[in-house]
N, C-alpha and C positions, 0 to 999 in steps of 0.2 A: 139353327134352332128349329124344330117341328113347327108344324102351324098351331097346333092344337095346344104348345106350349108356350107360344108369341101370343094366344087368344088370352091362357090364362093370367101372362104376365101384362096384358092391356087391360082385362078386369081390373085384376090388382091394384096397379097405377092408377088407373080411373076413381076407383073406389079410395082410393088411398089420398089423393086431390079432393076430391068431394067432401071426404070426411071430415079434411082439416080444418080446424079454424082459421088458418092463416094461406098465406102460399106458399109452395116449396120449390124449394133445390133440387137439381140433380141428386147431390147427394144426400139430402133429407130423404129423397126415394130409394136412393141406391141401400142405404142402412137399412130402410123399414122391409126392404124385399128382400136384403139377406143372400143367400144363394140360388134364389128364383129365376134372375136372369143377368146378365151380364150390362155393365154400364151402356154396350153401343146397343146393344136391343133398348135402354130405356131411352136413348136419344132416338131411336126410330121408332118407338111409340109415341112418344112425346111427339116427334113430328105427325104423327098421324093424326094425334087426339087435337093438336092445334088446325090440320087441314077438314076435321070433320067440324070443326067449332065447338067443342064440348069444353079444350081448356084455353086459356090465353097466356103470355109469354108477360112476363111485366122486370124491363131492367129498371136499376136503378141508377140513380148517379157514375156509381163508383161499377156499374158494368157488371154488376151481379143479377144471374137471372133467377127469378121464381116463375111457379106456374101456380094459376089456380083456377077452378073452376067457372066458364062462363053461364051465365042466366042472360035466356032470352036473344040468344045469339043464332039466328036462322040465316045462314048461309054470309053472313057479314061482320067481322070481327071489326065492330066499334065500340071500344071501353071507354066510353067518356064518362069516368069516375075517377078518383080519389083512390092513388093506391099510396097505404101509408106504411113506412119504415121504421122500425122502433132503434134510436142510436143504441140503445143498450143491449138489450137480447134477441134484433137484428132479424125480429121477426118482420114480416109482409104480410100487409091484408086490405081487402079490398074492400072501401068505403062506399058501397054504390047508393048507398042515400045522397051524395055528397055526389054534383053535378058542377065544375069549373064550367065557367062561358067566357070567352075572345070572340074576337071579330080578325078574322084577316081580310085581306083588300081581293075582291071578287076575282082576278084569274086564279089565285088560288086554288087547288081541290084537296081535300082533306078524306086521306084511305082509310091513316087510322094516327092513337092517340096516346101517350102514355104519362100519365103525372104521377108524378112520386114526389110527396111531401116526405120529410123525415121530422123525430121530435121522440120524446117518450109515449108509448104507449100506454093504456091505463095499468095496468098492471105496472110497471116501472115507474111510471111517476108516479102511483100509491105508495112507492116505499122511500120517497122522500120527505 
């Protein structure tokens, strides 16, 4: 793939993360891009856009990964927030009002962090 068309497919994705309300898949990207770029081009975007700190990786339980957008991430990927799983319509999103606090025992060092709660989201628990 050209450079000038790895650039535009990193727009893309970027923009395409940012805008969501939620966090996305692989293939939640790979559908919205179409025939723009091929699957292994979005995993080596994605790996770059995670090494520049723009997005962050968030698995869940069950080993499913999303990506979404980081805020205020200068050179250090620490997500110590709330990322929540909706069991119904299996979306991801990141609670960053919502701060979990532990204590581990001091030789510990902590690089990084990933909580994933699950339950209904508001939109699915309103239609109960």
């Amino acid at each position: 793939m050209s450079n000038s068309r790895n650039t535009i497919a990193r727009t893309e994705i970027l923009n395409l993360i940012r805008e969501a309300g939620e966090a996305l898949s692989h293939a939640d990207l790979q559908a919205s891009l179409g025939d723009l770029c091929n699957r292994v081009t979005i995993y080596r975007v994605l790996d770059r856009l995670l090494e520049e700190h723009l997005i962050h990786k968030i698995a869940d339980v069950d080993g499913n990964i999303t990506y979404a957008a980081c805020h205020d991430c200068s050179g250090r990927h620490l997500h110590n927030h709330i990322h929540f799983r909706c069991e119904e319509c299996q979306s991801v999103t990141c609670l960053n009002q919502v701060e979990p606090e532990f204590k581990l025992p001091r030789q510990y060092v902590v690089h990084s962090m990933n909580f994933t709660v699950s339950g209904l989201c508001p939109k699915c628990s309103g239609k109960r």
